[in-house]
N, C-alpha and C positions, 0 to 999 in steps of 0.2 A: 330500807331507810329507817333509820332509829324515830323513837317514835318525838323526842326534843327535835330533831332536825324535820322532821314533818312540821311539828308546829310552826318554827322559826319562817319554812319554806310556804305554808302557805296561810300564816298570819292576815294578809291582804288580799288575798284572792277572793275573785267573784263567788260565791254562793256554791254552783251549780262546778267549778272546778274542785271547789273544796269534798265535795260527795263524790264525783269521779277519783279524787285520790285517796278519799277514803276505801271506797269499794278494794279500790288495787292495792291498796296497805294491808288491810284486815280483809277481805275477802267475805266468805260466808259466815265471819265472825264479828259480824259489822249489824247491826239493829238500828229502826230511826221507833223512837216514841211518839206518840198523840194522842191529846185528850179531844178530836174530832170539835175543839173551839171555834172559835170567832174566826180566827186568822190562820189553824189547821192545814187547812188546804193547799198551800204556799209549798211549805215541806212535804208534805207528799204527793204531788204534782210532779215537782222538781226529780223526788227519789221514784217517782214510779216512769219516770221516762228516761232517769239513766239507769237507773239500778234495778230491774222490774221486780227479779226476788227477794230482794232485799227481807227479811223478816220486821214489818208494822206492828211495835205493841202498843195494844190500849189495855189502858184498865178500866176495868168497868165496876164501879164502886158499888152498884145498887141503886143511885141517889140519882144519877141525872135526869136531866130533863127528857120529856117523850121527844121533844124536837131532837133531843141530840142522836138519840139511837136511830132515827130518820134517817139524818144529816150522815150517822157514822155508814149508817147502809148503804148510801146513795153512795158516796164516796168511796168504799169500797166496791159496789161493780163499777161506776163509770174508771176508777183508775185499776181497775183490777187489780187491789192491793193483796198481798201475802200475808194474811190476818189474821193476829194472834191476840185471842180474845184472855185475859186473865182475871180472875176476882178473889177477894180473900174468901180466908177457908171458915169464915164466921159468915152468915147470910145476915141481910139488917133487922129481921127480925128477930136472928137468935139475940144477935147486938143488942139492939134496944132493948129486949127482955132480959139480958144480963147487967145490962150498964145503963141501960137509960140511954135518950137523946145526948149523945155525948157533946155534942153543935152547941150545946142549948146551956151549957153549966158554966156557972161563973168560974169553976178553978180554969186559968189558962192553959194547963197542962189537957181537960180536956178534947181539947182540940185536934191537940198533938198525937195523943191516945189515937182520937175516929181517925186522921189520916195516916198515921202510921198503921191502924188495920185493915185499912179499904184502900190503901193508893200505896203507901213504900213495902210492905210486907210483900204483895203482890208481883210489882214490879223487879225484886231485888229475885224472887222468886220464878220470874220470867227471865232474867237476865241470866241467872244459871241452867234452868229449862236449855236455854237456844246457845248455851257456852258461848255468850254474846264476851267479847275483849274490848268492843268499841260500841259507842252509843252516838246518834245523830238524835240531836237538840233543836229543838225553833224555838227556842228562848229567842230574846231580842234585850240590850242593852234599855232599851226606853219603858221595859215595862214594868219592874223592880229595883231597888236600889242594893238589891243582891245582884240582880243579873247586870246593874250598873259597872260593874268591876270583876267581871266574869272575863277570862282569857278567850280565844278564837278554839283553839285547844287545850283542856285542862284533864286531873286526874280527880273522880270522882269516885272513892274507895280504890276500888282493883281496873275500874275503869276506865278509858282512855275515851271523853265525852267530848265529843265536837259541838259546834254552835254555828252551823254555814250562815245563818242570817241574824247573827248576834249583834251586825251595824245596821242592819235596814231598818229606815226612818217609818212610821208609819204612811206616809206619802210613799216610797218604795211597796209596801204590802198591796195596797189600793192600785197600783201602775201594776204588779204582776196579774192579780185580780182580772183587772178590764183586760189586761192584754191577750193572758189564756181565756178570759172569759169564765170563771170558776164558777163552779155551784159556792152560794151564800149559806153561812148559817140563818136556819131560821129564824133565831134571837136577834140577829142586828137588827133586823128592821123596827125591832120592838125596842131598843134602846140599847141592846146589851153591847158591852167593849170587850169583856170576857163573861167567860161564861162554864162554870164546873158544876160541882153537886146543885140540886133545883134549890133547897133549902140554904144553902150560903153564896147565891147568887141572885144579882138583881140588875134592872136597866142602869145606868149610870143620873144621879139628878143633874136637873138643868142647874148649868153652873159649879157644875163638880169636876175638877180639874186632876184628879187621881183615878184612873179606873178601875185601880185598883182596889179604891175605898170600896168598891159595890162586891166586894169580896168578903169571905169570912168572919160580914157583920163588920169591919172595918178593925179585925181584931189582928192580925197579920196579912201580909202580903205572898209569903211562898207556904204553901201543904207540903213539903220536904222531901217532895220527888229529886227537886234540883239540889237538896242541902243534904241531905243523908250519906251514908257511904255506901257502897255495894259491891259484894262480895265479886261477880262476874266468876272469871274464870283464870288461872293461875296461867301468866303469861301474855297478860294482857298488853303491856307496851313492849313486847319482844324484848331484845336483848339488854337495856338501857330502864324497861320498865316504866309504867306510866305516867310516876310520878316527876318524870324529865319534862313536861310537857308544864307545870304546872304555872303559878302565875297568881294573878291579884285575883281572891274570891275560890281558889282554888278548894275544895272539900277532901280535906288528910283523914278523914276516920275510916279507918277501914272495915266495920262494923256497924250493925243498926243499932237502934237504943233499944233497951229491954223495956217493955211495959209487960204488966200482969192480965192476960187474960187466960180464962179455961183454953183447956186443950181441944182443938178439931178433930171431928171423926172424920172429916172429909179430909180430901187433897186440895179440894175448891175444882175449880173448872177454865179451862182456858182454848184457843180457839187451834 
């Protein structure tokens, strides 16, 4: 099946068929991401009871919370996930001792900088690592106004990037929750809606209608995991190519942005 005629076919389909026809499309060239969030557990639930090898990347920035790396632990043995740890080949101290709190600087560009060397360099790095051609997303529709106009299937650089729960309403996340019964992150209870690096995350205020806002200082909404391009692996939508699949929100670059940092002695480390 071409990879435009997958999308078309399963545009509407339930969640959990969408990752069954992934598996069979792309096979052991098929990867799901998580940053082990809020709402995490949804997506790899779902992939760890159809797809059990499936290859799980996180990245692990340096920065997150002590809750998260918990939370990532626990969730890895109760689903017995297939866990591929990645981090850039800068540690945050070399970071900060080269560049400074990049989080913290008024040029907007600095932003862009720290996430593009703690979370896309990494992952685009992880993505050629596992000759991943197909990537499983839990984006959701409701949570960005990027992922507002995201396709069911899109091309993402060289990528062929599904989204199985790209319509599920936040009432839908909370109904699988109770149903399987999930382990919680431990930030909800403290207020968090999302929840990434410790330093540019925070509970949501009372009467803050964006959960977004509790994000990055309230200075963007996506860290450029979902916006970037990524190299993958040559072949990635088969014979038609990936970019058949594509659609509103669609990401055509097939390359990262260059920023200036020194060169790594390291390869970094991954799991």
């Amino acid at each position: 099946m071409s990879t435009r005629r997958f999308a078309r076919r399963y545009a509407d389909s339930p969640a959990q068929a969408v990752i069954h026809a992934a598996v069979s499309r792309f096979g052991s060239r098929v990867v799901v991401t998580t940053s082990f969030g809020i709402q995490s557990a949804v997506l790899l639930h779902m992939v760890s009871r159809i797809a059990p090898a499936t290859p799980v990347v996180w990245i692990d920035t340096g920065y997150l919370p002590p809750e998260t790396y918990r939370y990532a632990d626990r969730l890895a043995r109760e689903f017995n996930l297939n866990l591929h740890v990645y981090q850039s080949t800068v540690s945050p101290a070399r970071m900060e001792a080269l560049h400074g709190r990049l989080w913290e600087e008024e040029d907007p560009q600095a932003l862009d900088r720290y996430h593009h060397l703690r979370k896309v360099e990494p992952l685009d790095r992880a993505l050629r690592d596992l000759r991943a051609t197909a990537w499983l997303a839990g984006v959701r529709r409701a949570q960005t106004e990027h992922r507002a106009g995201l396709p069911r299937v899109q091309r993402q650089g060289r990528m062929c990037k599904i989204h199985p729960i790209l319509d599920w309403s936040d009432d839908d996340v909370e109904r699988y929750f109770r149903k399987h019964d999930l382990p919680r992150h431990p930030l909800a209870e403290q207020g968090y809606l999302t929840v990434g690096d410790a330093q540019l995350s925070r509970p949501v205020a009372p009467g803050e209608t964006d959960p977004r806002a509790s994000r990055f200082g309230g200075r963007k909404q996506e860290c450029g995991i979902h916006t970037a391009g990524f190299g993958g692996v040559d072949g990635a939508g088969g014979a038609d190519g990936p970019g058949d699949a594509g659609g509103p929100g669609t990401a055509r670059r097939g390359r990262l942005p260059r920023f200036s940092f020194p060169a790594a002695s390291t390869r970094g480390s991954h799991g």
